[in-house]
N, C-alpha and C positions, 0 to 999 in steps of 0.2 A: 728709107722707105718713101715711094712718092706719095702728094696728097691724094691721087687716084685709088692708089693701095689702101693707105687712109679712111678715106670713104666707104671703101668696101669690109674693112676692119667690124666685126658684131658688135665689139665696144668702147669705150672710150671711157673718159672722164667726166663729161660733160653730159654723152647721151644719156637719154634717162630710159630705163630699163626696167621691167618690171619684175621685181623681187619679192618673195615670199618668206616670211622668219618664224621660227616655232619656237615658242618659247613654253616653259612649262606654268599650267595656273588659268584662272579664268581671269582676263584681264578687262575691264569695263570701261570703253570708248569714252565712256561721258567724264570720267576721270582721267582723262591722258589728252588733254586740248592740243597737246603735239600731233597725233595722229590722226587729225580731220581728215585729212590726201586721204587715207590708208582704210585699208575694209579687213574689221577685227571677224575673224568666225572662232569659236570656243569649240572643239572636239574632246571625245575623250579616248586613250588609248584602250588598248587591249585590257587592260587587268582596272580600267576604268576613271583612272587618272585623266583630270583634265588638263588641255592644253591651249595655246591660243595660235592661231595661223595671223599673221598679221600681209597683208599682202598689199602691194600698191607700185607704182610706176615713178621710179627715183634717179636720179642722176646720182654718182658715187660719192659728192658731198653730203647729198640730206641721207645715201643710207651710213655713212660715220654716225650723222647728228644723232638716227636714231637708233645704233648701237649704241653710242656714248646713253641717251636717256633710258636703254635699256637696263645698262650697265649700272648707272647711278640709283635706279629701282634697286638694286641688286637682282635682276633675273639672268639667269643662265639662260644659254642659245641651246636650245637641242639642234638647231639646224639656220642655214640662209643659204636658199637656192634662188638661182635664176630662173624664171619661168616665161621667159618670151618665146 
């Protein structure tokens, strides 16, 4: 592939891409000082369960770091969409 190709490529490893993750639960920013970058909103589903959208603009290292710290919470992903 040439680096023209490259360039025109949507993603990369390094680009930082804005990513949206749902996780289930109300999760409160002022307790998670990992996620300064990132803008928490709390929803709740249909049958009224809460959730949390975590959303923010990441290059595909820091969205590992913040799987891994999700992980280590022990929360389940219901979802992680690209949203550029």
């Amino acid at each position: 592939m040439s680096e023209t190709q490259m360039e025109k490529r949507p993603f990369s490893l390094s680009q930082p891409i804005t990513y949206q993750i749902k996780v289930p639960g109300h999760l409160d920013a002022n307790a998670l000082d990992w996620v300064e970058q990132m803008t928490l909103v709390v929803k709740f589903d249909e049958e009224g369960f809460p959730f949390t959208l975590i959303t923010g603009l990441l290059d595909q290292a820091a969205l590992q770091g913040i799987l891994r710290q999700l992980y280590a919470l022990g929360l389940p992903l219901i979802s992680v969409n690209c949203v550029t």
